[in-house]
N, C-alpha and C positions, 0 to 999 in steps of 0.2 A: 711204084711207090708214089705217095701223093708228092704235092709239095708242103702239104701240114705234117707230113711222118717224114721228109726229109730234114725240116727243120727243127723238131723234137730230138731228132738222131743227132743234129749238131748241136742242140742245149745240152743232150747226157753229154757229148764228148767235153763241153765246155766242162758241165760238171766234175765231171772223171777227172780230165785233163789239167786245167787250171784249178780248182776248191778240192780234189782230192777226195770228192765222195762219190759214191754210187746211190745214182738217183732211184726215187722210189718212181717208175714210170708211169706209173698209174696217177699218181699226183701232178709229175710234170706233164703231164699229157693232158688233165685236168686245166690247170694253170695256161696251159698254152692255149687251150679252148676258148678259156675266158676274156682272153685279150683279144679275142674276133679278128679283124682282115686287120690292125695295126702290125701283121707280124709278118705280112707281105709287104709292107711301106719301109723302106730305108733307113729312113729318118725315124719313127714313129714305136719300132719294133727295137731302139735302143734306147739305154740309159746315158746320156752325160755325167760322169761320176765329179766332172768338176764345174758344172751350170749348178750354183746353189738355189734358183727359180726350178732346174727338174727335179733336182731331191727335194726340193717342197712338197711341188706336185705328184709324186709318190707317193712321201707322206701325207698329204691329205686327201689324193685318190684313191690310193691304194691303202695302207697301214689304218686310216681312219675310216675311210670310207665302204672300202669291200673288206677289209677285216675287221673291223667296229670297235678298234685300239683307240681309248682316250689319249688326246696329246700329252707330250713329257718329252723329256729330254731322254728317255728309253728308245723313244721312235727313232732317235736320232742316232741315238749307243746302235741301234741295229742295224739302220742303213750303212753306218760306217763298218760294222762288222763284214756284212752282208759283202762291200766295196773293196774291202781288206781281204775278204776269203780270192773273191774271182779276182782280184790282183790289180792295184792301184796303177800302175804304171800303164793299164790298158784304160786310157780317159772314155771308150765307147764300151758297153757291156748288152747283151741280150736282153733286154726288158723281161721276158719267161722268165730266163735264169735268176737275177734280180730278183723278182716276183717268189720264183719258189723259194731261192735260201730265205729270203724276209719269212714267206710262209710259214718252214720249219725252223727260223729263228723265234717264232713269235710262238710256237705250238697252234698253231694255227691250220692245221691241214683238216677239219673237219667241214671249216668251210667249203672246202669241196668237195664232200660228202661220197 
């Protein structure tokens, strides 16, 4: 198994496990693509749920940028959803994981066609 289908395999568990859904793997396997070699870097391939400079940069990398969400305080209602599903008391989160609930928080999976 690679080390890109080993680390998908630990985003569904994250999903399953912590958020309580069953991922569509064909999306998160999409989603994990698109973040390119940041998901072999340590540091790079997570979220900081409590640095309010990275939930920016989500929001405006990700939410505005590669899903083409006009700014609001909606962007905001869903990162915190989004923080609140995979479990607040965990300050480090999977950047993919993150990535995909925002995705199917926002109805957003055609982006990745």
């Amino acid at each position: 198994m690679s080390k890109r289908a080993e680390l998908i395999e630990k985003y569904a568990a994250d999903l399953r496990d912590k958020c309580g859904k069953e991922p569509n793997m064909d999306l998160l396997t999409k989603v994990t693509i698109g973040l390119g070699p940041s998901i072999y870097n340590k540091d790079s391939s997570m979220v900081s749920g409590t640095d309010q400079a990275e939930l920016d940069r989500v929001k405006a990398n990700f939410l505005m940028k590669k899903l083409g969400l006009a700014d609001g305080p909606e962007l905001d209602a869903g990162i915190d959803a989004a923080l609140e599903c995979y479990g607040k008391s965990n300050p480090r989160k999977h950047r993919a994981v993150v990535y995909y609930l925002l995705t199917e928080h926002f109805g957003k999976q055609g982006i990745y066609g």
